[in-house]
PDB file of N, H, CA, C and O in Angstrom:
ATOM      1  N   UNK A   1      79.851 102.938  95.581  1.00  0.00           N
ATOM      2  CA  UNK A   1      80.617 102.668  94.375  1.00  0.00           C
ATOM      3  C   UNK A   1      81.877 101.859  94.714  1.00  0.00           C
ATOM      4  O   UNK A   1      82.311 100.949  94.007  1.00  0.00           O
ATOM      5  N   UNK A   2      82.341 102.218  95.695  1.00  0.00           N
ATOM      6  H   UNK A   2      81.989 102.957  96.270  1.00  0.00           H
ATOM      7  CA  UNK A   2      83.854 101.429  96.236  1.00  0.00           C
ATOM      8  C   UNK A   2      83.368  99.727  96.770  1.00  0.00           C
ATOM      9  O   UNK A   2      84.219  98.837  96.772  1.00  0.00           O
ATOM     10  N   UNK A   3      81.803  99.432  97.233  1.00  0.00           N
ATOM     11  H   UNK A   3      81.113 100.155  97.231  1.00  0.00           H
ATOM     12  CA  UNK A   3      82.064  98.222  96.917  1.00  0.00           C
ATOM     13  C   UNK A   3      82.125  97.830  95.855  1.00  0.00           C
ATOM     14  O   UNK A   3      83.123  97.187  95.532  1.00  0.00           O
ATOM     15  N   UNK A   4      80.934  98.105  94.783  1.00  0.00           N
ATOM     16  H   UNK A   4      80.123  98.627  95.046  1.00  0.00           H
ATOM     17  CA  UNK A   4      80.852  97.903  93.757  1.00  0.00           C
ATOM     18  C   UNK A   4      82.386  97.410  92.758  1.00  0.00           C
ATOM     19  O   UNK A   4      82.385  96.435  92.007  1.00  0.00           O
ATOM     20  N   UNK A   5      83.302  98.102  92.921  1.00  0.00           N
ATOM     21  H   UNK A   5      83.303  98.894  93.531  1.00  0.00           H
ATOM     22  CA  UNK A   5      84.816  98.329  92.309  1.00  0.00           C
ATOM     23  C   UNK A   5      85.104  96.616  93.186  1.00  0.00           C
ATOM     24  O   UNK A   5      85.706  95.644  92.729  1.00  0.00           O
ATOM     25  N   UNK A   6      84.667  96.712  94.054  1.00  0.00           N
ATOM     26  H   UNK A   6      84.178  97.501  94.425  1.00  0.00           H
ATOM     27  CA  UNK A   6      85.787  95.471  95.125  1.00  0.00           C
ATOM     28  C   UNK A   6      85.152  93.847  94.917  1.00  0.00           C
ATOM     29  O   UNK A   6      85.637  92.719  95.016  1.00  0.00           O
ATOM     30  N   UNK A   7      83.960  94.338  94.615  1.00  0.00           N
ATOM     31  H   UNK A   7      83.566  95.254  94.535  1.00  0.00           H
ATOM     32  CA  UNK A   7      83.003  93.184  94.100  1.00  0.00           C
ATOM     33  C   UNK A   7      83.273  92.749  93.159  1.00  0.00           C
ATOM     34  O   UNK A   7      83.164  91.524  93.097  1.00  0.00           O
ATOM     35  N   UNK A   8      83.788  93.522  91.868  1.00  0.00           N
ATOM     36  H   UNK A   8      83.877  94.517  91.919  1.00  0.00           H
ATOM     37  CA  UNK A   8      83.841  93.547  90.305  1.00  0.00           C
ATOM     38  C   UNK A   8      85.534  92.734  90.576  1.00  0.00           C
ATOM     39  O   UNK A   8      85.861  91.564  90.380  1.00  0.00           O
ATOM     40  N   UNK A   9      86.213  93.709  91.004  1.00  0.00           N
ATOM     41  H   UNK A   9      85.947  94.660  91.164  1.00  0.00           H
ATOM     42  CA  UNK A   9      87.498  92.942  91.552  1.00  0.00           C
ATOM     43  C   UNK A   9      87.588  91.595  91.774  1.00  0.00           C
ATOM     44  O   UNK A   9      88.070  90.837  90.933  1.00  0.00           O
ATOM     45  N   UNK A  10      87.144  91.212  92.885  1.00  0.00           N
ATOM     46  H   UNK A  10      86.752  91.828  93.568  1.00  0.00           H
ATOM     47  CA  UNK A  10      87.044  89.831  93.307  1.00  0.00           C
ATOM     48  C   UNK A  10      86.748  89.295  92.807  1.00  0.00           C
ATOM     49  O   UNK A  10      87.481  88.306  92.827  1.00  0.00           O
ATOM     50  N   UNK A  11      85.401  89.091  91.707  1.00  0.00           N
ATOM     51  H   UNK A  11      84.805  89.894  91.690  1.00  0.00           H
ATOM     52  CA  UNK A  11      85.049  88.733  90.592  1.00  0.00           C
ATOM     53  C   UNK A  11      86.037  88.132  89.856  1.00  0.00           C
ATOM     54  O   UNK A  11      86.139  86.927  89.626  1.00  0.00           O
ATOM     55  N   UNK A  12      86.821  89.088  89.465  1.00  0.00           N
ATOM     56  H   UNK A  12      86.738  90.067  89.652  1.00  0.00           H
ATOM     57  CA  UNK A  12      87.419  89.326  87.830  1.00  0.00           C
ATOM     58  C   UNK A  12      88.620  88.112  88.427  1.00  0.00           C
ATOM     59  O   UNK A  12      88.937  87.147  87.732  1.00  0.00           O
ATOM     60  N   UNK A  13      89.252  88.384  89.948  1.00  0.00           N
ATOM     61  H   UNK A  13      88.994  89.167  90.513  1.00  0.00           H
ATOM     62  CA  UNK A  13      90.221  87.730  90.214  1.00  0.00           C
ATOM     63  C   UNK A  13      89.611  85.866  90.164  1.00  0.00           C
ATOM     64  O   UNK A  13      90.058  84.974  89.443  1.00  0.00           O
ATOM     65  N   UNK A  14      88.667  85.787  91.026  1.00  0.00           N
ATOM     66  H   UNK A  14      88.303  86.512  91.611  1.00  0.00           H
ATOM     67  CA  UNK A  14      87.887  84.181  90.927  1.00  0.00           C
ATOM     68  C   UNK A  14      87.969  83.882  89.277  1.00  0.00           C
ATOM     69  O   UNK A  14      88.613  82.860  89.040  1.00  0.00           O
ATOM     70  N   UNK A  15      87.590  84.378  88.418  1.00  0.00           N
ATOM     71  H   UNK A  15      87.066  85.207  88.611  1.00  0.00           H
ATOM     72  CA  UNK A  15      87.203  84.003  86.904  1.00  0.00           C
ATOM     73  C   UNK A  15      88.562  83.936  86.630  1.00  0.00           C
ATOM     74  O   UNK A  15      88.818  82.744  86.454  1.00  0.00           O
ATOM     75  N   UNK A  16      89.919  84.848  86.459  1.00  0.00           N
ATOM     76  H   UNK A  16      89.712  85.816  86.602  1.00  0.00           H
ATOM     77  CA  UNK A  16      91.013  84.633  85.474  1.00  0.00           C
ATOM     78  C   UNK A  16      91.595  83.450  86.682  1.00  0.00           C
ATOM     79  O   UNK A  16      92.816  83.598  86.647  1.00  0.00           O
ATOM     80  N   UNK A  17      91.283  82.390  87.689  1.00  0.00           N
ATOM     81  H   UNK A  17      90.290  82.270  87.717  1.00  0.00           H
ATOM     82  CA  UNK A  17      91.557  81.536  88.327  1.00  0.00           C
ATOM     83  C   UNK A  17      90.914  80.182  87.635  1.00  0.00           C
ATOM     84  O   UNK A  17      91.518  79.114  87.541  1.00  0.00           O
ATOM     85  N   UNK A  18      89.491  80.448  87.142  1.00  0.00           N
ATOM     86  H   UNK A  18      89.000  81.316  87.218  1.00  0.00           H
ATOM     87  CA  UNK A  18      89.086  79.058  86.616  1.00  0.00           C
ATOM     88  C   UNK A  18      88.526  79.344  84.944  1.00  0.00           C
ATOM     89  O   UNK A  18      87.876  78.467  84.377  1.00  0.00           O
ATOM     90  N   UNK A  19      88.808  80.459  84.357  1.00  0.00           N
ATOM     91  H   UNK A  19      89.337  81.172  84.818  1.00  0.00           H
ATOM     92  CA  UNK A  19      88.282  80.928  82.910  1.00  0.00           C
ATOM     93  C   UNK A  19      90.034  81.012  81.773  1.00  0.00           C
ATOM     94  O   UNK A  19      91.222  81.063  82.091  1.00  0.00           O
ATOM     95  N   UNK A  20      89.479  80.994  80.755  1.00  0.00           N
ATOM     96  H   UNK A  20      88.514  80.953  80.497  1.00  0.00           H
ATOM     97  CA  UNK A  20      90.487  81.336  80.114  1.00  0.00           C
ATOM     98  C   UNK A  20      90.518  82.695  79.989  1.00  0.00           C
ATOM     99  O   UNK A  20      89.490  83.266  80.354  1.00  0.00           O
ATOM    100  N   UNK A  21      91.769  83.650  79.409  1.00  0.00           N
ATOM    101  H   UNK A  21      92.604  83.187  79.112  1.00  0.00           H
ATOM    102  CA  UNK A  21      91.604  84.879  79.350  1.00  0.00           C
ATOM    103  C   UNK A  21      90.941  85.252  78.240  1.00  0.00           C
ATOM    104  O   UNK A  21      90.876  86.470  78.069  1.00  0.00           O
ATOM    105  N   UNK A  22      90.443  84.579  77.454  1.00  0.00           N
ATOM    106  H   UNK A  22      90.497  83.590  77.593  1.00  0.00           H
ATOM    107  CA  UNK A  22      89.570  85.072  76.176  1.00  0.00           C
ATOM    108  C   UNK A  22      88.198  84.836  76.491  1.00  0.00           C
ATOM    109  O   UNK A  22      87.422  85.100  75.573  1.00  0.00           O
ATOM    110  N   UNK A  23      87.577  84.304  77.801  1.00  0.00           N
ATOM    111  H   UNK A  23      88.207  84.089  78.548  1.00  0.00           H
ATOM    112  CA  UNK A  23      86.473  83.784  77.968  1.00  0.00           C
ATOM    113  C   UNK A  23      85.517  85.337  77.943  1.00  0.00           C
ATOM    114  O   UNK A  23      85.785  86.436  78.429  1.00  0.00           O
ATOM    115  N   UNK A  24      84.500  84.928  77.271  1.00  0.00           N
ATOM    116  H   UNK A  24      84.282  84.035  76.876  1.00  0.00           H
ATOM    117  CA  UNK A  24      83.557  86.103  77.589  1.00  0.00           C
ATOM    118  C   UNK A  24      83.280  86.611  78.584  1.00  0.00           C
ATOM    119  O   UNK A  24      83.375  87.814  78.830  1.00  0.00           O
ATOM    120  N   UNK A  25      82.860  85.680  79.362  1.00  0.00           N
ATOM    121  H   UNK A  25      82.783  84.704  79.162  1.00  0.00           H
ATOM    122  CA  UNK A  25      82.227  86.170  80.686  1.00  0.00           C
ATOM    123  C   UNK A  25      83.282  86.820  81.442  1.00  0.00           C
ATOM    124  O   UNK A  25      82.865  87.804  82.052  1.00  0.00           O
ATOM    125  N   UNK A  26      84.791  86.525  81.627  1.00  0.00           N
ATOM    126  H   UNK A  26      85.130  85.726  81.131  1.00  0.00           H
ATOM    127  CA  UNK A  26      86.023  87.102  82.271  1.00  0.00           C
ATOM    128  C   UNK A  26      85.825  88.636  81.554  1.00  0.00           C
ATOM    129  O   UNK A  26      85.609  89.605  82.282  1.00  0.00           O
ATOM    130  N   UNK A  27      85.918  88.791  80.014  1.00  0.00           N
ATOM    131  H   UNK A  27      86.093  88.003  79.423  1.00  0.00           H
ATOM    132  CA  UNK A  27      85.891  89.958  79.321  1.00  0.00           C
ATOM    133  C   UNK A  27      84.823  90.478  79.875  1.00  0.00           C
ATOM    134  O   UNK A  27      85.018  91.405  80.661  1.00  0.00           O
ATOM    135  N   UNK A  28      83.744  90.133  79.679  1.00  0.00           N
ATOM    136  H   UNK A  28      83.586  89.380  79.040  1.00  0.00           H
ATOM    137  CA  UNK A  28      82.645  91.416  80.282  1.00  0.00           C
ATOM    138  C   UNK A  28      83.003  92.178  81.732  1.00  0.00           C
ATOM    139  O   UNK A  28      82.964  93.363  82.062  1.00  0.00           O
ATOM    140  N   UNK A  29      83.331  91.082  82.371  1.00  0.00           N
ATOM    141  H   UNK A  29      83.363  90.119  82.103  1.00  0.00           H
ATOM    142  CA  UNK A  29      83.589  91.730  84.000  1.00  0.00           C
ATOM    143  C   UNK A  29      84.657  92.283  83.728  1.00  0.00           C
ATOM    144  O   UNK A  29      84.684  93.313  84.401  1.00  0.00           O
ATOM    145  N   UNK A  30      85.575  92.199  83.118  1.00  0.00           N
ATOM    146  H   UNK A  30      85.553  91.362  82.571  1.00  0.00           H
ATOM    147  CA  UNK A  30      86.603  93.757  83.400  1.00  0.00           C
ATOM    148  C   UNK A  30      86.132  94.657  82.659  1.00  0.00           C
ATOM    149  O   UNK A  30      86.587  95.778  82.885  1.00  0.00           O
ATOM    150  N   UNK A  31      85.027  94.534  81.473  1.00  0.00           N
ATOM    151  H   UNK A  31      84.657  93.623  81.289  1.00  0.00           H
ATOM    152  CA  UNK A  31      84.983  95.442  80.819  1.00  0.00           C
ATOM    153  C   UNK A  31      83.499  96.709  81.980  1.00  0.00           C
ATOM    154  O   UNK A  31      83.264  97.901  81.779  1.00  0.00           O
ATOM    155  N   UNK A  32      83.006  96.001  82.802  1.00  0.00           N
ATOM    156  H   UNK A  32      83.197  95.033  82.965  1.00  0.00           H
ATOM    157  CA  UNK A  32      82.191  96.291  84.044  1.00  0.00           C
ATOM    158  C   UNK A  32      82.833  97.321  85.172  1.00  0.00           C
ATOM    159  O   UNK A  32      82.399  98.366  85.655  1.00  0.00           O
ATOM    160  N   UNK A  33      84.310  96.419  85.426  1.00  0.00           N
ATOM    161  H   UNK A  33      84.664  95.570  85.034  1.00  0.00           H
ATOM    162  CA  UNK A  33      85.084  96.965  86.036  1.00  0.00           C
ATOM    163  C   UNK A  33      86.259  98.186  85.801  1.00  0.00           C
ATOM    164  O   UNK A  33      87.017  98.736  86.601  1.00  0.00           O
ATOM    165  N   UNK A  34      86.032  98.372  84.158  1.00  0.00           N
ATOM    166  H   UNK A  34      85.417  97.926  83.509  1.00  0.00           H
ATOM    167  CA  UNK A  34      86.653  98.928  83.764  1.00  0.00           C
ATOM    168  C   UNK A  34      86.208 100.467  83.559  1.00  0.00           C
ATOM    169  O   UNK A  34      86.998 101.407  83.651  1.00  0.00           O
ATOM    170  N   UNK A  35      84.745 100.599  83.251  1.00  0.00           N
ATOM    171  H   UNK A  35      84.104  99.836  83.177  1.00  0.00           H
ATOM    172  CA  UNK A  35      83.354 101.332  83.312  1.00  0.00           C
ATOM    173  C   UNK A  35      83.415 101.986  84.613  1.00  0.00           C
ATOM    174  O   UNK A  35      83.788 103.158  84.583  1.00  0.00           O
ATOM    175  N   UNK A  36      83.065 101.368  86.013  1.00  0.00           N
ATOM    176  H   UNK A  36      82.762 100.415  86.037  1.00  0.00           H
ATOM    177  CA  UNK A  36      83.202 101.539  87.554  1.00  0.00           C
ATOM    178  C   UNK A  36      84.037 102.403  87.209  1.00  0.00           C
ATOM    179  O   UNK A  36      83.748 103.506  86.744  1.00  0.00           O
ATOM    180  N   UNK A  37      85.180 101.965  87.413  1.00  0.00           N
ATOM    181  H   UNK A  37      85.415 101.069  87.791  1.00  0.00           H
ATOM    182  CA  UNK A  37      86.658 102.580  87.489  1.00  0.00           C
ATOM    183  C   UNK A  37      86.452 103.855  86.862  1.00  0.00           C
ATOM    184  O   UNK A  37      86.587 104.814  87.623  1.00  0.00           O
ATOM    185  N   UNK A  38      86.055 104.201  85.250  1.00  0.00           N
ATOM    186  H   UNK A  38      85.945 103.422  84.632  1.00  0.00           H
ATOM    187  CA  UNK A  38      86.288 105.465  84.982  1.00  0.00           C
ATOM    188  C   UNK A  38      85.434 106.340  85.995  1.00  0.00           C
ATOM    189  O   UNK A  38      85.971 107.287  86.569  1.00  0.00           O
ATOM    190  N   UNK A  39      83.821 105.953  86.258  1.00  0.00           N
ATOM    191  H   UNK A  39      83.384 105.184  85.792  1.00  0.00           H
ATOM    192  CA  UNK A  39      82.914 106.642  86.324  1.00  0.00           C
ATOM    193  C   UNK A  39      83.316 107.204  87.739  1.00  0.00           C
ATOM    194  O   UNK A  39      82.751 108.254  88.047  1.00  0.00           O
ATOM    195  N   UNK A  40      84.243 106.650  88.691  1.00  0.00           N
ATOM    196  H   UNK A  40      84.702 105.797  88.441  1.00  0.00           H
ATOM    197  CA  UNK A  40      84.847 106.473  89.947  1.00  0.00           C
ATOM    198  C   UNK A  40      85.763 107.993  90.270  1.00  0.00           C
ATOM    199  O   UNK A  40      85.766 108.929  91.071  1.00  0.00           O
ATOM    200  N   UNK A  41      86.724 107.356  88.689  1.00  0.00           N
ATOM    201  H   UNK A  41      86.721 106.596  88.039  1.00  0.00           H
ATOM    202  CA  UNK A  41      87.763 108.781  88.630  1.00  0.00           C
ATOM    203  C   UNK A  41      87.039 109.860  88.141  1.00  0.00           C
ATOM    204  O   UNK A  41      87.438 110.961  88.518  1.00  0.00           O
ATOM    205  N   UNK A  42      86.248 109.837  87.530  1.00  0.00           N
ATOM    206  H   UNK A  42      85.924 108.942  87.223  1.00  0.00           H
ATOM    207  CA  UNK A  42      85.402 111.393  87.210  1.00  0.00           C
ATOM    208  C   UNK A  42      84.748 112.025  88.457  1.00  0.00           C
ATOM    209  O   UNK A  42      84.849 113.227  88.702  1.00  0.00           O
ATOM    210  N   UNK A  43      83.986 111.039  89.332  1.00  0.00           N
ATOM    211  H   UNK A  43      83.904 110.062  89.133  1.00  0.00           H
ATOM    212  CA  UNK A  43      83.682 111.593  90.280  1.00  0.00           C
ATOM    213  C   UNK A  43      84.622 112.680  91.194  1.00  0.00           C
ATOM    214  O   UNK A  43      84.316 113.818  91.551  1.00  0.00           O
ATOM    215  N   UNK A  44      86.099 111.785  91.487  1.00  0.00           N
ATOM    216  H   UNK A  44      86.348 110.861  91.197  1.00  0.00           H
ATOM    217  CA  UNK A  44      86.945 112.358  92.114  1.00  0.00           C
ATOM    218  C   UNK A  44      87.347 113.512  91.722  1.00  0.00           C
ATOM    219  O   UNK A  44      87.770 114.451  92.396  1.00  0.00           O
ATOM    220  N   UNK A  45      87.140 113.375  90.138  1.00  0.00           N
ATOM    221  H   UNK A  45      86.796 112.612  89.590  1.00  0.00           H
ATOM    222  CA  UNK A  45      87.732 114.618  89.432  1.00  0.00           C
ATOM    223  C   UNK A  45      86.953 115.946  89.306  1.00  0.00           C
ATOM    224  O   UNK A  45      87.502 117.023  89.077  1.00  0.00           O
ATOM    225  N   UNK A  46      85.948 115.817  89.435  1.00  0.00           N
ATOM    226  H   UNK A  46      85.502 114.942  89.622  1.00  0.00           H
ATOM    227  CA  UNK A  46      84.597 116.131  90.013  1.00  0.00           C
ATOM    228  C   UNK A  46      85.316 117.216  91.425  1.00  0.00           C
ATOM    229  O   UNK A  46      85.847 118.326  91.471  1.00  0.00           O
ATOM    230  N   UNK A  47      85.023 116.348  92.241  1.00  0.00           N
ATOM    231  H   UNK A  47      84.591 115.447  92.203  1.00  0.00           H
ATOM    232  CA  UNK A  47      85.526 116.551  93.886  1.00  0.00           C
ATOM    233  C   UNK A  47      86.608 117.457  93.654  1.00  0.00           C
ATOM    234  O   UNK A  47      86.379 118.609  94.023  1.00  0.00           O
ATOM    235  N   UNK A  48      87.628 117.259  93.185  1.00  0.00           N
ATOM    236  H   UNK A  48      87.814 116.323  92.885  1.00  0.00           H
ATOM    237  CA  UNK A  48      88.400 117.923  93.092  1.00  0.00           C
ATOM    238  C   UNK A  48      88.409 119.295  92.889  1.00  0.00           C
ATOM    239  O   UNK A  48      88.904 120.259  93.472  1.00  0.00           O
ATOM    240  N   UNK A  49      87.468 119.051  91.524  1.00  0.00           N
ATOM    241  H   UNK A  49      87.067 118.268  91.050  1.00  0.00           H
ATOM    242  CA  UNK A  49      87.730 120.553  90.669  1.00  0.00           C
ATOM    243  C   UNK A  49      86.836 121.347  91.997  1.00  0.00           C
ATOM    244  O   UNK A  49      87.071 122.526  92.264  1.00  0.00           O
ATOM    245  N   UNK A  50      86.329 120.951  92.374  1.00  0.00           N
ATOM    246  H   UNK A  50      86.138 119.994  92.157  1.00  0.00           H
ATOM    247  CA  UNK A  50      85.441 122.123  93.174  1.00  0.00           C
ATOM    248  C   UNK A  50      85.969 122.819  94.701  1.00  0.00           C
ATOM    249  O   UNK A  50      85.286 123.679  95.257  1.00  0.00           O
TER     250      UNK A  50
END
């Protein structure tokens, strides 16, 4: 999952370099990365509680 997050990252950073910020394709990938991210902290939260 932690590449996954670093992939989506790098991503998102290359696109808001040559996309506008309203571009779809920029929006989907954070909205990808944004998904990761929760499903990431639940896990931990997960980990935690136990």
């Amino acid at each position: 999952m932690i590449g996954k997050i670093e992939a989506l990252r790098l991503e998102l950073n290359k696109l808001s370099l040559i996309k506008q910020l309203a571009d779809r394709e920029l929006i989907e990938t954070s909205q990808q990365l944004d998904e990761v991210l929760k499903q990431y902290n639940m896990l931990l939260k997960q980990k935690s509680e136990n």
